[in-house]
N, C-alpha and C positions, 0 to 999 in steps of 0.2 A: 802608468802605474808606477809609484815612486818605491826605491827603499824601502822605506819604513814602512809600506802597505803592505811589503813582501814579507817582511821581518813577523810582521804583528801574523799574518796569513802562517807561515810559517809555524809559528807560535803555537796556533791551533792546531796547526795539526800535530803537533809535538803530543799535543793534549789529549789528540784523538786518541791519537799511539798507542800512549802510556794508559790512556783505558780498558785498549784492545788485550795489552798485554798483564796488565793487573786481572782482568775477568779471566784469561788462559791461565795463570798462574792460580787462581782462587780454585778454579778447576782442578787446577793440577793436585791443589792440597785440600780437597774436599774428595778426590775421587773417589775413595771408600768408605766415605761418610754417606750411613745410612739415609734415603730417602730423598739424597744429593739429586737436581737433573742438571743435567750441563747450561751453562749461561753462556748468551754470546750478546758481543756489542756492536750493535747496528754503527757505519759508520753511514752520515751522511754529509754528498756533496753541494757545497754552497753555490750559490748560483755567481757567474764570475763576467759580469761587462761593465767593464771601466768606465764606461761613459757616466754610465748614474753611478757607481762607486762602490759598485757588488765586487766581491777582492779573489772572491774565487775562495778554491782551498775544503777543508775536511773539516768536518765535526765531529765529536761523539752524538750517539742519536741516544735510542731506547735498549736497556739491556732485556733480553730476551729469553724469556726459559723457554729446553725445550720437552719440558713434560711433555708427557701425550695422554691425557687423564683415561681414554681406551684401553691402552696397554696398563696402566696404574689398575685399574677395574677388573681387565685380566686376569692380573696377576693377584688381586685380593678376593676372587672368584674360585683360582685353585686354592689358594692357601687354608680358605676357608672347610673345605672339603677334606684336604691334608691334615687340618689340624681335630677334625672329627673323626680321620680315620687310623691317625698316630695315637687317639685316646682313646680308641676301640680299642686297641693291638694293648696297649699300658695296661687297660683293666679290664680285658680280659684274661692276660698272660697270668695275673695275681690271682683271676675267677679259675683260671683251667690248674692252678697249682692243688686247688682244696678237692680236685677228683683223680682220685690216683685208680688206674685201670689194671696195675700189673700184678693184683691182688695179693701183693704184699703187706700192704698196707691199710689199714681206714675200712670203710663198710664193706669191700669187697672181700676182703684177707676175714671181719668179725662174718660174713655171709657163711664165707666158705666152714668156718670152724666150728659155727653151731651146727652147718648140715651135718658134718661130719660127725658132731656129736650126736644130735637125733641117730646116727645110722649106728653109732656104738653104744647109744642106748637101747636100740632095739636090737640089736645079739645078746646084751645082757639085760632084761629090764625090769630085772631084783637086785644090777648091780647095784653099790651105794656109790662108787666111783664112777663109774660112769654118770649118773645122776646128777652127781654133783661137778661133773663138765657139761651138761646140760644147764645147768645153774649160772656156770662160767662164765663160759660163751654167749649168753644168754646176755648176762651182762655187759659182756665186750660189743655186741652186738647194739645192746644201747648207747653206750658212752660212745660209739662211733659214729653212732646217729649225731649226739649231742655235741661231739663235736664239728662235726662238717656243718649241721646250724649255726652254732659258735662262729665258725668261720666265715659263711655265708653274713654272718650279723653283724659282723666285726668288715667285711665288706662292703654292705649295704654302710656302717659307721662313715667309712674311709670315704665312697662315694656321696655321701651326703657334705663331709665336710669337703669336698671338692667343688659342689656342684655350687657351695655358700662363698668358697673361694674364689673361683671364676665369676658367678656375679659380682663381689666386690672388685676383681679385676677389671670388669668388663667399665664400670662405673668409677676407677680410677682413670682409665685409658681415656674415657670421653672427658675425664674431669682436666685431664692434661689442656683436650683438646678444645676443651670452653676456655681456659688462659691465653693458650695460643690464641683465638679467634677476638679474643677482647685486644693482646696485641696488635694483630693485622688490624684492627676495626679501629685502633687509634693511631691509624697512620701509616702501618709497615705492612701491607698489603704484598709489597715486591718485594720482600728481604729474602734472599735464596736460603740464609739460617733457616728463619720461620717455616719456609714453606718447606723446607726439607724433614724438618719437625714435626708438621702435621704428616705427611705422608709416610712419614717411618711409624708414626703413631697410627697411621691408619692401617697398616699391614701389619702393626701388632695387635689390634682388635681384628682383624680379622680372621685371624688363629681363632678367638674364642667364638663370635657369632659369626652370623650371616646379615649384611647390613647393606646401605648403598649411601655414599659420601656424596653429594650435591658442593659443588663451588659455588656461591651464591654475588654478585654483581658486586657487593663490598669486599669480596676475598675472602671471608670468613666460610667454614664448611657447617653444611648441614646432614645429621648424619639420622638413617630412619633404622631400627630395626627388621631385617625381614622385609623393607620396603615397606612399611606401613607403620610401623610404631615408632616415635618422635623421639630420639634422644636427647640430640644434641642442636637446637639454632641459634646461629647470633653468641650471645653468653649466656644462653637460659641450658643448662643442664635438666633429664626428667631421669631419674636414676631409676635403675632396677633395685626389687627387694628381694630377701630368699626366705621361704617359709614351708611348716612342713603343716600338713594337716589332711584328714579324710572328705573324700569325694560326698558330696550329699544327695549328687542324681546322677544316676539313680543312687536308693539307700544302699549303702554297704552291705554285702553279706556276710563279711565275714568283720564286725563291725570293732571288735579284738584285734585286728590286723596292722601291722606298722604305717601310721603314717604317709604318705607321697608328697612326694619332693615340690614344691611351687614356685615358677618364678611369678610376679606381679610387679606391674609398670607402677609409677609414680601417684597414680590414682584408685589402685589394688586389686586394677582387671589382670584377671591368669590367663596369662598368654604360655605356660608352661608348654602345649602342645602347639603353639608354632614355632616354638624352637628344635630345630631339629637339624641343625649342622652347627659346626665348628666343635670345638673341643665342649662348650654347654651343652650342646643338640648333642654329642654322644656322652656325655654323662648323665643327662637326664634318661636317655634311651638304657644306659644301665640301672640307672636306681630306679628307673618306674618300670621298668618293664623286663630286662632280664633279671634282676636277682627278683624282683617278685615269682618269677614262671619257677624258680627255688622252693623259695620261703613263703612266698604267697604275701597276699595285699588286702584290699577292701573287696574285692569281686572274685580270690581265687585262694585255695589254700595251700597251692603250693606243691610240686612235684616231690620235694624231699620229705616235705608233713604227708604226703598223699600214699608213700611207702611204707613211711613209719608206721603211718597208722592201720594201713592194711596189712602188711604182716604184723605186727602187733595185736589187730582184729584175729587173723585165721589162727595163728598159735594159739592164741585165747579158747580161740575156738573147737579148736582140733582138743585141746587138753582139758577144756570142764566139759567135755561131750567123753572123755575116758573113765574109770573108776579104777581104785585101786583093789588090791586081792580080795578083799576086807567087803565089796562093793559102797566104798567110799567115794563122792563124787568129786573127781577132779577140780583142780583150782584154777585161775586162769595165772600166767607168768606175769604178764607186762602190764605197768600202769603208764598215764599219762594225761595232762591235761585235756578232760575229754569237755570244757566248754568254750576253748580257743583251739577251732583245724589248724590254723597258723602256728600253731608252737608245740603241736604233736613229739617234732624232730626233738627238739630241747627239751619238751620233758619228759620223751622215754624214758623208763627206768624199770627194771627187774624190781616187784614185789620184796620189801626184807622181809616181809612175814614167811614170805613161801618157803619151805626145806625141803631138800633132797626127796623125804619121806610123801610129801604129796603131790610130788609127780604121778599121774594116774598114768599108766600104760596100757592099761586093759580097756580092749572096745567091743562094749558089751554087743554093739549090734550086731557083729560077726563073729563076738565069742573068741576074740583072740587076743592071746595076753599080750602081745608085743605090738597090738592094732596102733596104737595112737603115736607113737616112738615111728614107727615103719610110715605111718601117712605123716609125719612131720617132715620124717629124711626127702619125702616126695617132692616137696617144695622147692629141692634143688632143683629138678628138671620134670614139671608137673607135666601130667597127663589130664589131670582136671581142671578143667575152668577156673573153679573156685579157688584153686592154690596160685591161677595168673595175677596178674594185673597188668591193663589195658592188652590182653592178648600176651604177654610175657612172661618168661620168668624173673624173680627178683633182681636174680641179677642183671640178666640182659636191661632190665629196666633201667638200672644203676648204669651199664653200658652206655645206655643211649641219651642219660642225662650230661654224662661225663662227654660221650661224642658230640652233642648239642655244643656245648662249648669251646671243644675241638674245631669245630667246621665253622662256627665263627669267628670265630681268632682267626684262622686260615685265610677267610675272604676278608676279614679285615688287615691282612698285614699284604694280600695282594693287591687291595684296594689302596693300600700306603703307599707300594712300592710304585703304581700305578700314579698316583699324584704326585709323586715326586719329581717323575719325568714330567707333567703335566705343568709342573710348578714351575721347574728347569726351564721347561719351553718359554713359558709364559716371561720369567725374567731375562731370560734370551733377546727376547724380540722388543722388550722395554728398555735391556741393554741399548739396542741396534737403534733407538730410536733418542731415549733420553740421557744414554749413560756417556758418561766422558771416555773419551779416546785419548791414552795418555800420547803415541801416535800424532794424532788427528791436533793435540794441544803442541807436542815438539814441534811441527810444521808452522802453527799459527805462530809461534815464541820466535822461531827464526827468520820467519817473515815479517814478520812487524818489528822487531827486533836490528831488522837488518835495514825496513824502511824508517825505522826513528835514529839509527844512525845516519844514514844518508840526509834524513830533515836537518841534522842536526850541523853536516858539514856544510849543507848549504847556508844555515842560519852562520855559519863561519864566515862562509865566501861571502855573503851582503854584510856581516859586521866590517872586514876589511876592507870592501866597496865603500859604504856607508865612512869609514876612519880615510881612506884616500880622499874621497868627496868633501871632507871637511880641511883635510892638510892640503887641497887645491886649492881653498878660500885663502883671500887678501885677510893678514894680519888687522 
């Protein structure tokens, strides 16, 4: 093997080197570049017998990721669950603000002040003052209805335009990911940028759905919804749309009722009830299904309409079943839209016509003047059926809508704290597998490092070989 066989050998491996240490070094300034997996450069050795004129020596080979598309799936498996149970905990925390329990405030605080009134109407029930805090409260008692609807409405608002945002999110994300896929598909299949692109892209759709990414034999990813619904193949995007409208089977019963939320694929089948994770799957779970169990929908009128209107009913009832001194037949107090159950809450309102003066107090069927004032006060803490609803009193009923949201908030922020660790693990072990070891690259830098020095003092000592071998030649 001559010199210049060595030199040129040599040479290559110089080449090999500087690949090894260029790929450690890209490492090194990618490591916290989202979606990054470590690259590494195969070296391979040439085959080396002089005879036929194989020179020996290093190559660079194939560079190498080391994704582990397992741990990738992993880890967009919790994320997905994480990001449905972090927008549980958001909009519920806004839903448990509009029920205040410490009855200071809102329906509980206007409950407490008309009983109170009923009970100092019936010590005095010829007062005119009295009467006319009967009237008051009466009032506060609506407008507290009307506004915790209000607010219910104005949340049901918030969650509708959330639920229109995330699908536009959702169909930005994939829309990233059909560019990429046209990239790789003309030619950059291996480019560690791209690939690092689509997978940060793919762990931030995975916040909002539930979905499965396929790699498909050209590099490009195919992405299903739910494992069934086609978003994304090749460059062909199938976009989600958002829409609001009433169920038709069965018919609506309450056919007045707000709208539900819809998502529909690209052909305008509702797939709204297979979604049911990520940050979508709990916003739809809020807008269809807890603030209805509120305010009520096409099938149900609603816990807060279903109070209103019941006491609203038994007051009505307790006071045109009274008569006044005069034997005048009582009036009823409270109106409200009685041919939408859904909006009972919103449009309670105290009668303007009614005055002080027709308040009946007197219950002729026991002969007692202070009768209808006295079974009004009772409704704070009835003894009769008829003054409950569902087994309860007013208030505890109010209690239990308020706890209802209590206790879910609760298991949803234990359900978060719970995936967080889940999530943790999960990028953990995707760490251990595909993530760069700044470590593990100092080691590779100074070992290759210190063999392309040593190449390089040998390519010395054969350049001097090589310069002596020519100054021994005859002139």
């Amino acid at each position: 093997m001559n010199l210049l066989s060595l030199l040129n050998t040599s040479a290559g491996t110089l080449a090999a080197y500087g690949s090894v240490l260029e790929t450690a070094q890209n490492n090194v300034s990618n490591a916290s570049t989202p979606g990054y997996a470590k690259q590494s450069m195969q070296l391979t050795a040439m085959p080396f017998d002089p005879s036929t004129g194989f020179q020996g020596g290093v190559r660079s080979g194939t560079l190498v990721s080391s994704r582990d598309e397992y741990a990738e799936q992993a880890v967009r498996q919790q994320n997905v669950s994480l990001g449905a149970q972090q927008q549980l905990v958001d909009s519920l925390t806004s839903l448990e603000s509009l029920f205040d329990i410490s009855g200071q405030q809102g329906i509980p605080k206007a409950l407490n002040d008309v009983f109170s009134a009923f009970s100092a109407w019936g010590a005095s029930p010829t007062n005119q003052a009295t009467r006319q805090t009967v009237l008051d409260s009466a009032t506060e008692v609506a407008q507290s209805f009307q506004q915790a609807a209000n607010g219910l409405a104005n949340q049901e608002h918030t969650a509708t335009q959330q639920v229109s945002q995330t699908v536009d999110q959702v169909n930005q994300l994939v829309g990233q990911l059909q560019q990429l896929n046209k990239i790789i598909m003309a030619g950059n299949r291996n480019d560690a940028g791209i690939d690092a692109q689509v997978n940060s892209t793919l762990q931030n759709l995975s916040q909002l759905v539930d979905f499965t990414a396929t790699k498909q034999d050209d590099g490009s990813v195919t992405v299903m919804l739910n494992g069934n619904q086609l978003l994304l193949t090749e460059d062909q995007q199938y976009k989600l749309s958002f829409t609001q409208s009433m169920p038709t089977s069965p018919p609506p019963t309450y056919p007045n009722a707000p709208p539900s939320a819809q998502v529909l694929t690209s052909d305008g089948t509702d797939i709204t009830s297979q979604i049911t994770n990520g940050q979508l799957g709990a916003l739809l779970n809020v807008r269809n299904q807890v603030l209805p169990s509120y305010i009520g929908d096409a099938y149900q009128p609603g816990d807060l309409n279903t109070m209103a209107k019941q006491f609203a009913d038994r007051v009505n009832q307790l006071l045109t079943s009274g008569q006044m001194s005069d034997g005048t037949a009582g009036v009823p107090l409270f109106t409200y839209d009685t041919s939408n159950d859904t909006a009972v809450a919103r449009t309670i309102a105290v009668d303007p016509n009614v005055t002080p003066d027709q308040l009946a107090a007197v219950d002729p069927a026991a002969n007692v003047s202070n009768g209808i004032p006295l079974a009004l006060s009772q409704l704070a803490s009835p003894a009769d059926p008829a003054d409950e609803i569902n087994g309860v009193s007013y208030s505890q009923f109010y209690g239990n809508l308020a706890g209802r949201v209590g206790s879910q908030l609760n298991d949803a922020t234990n359900q978060s704290q719970v995936q967080q660790s889940l999530v943790a693990q999960a990028e953990s072990l995707r760490q251990q597998t595909s993530g760069v070891s700044l470590d593990e690259e100092a080691t590779i830098l100074v070992e290759f490092q210190r063999a392309y020095q040593a190449t390089s003092k040998f390519i010395t000592v054969l350049d001097q070989l090589t310069q002596t071998t020519i100054d021994m030649l005859p002139t």
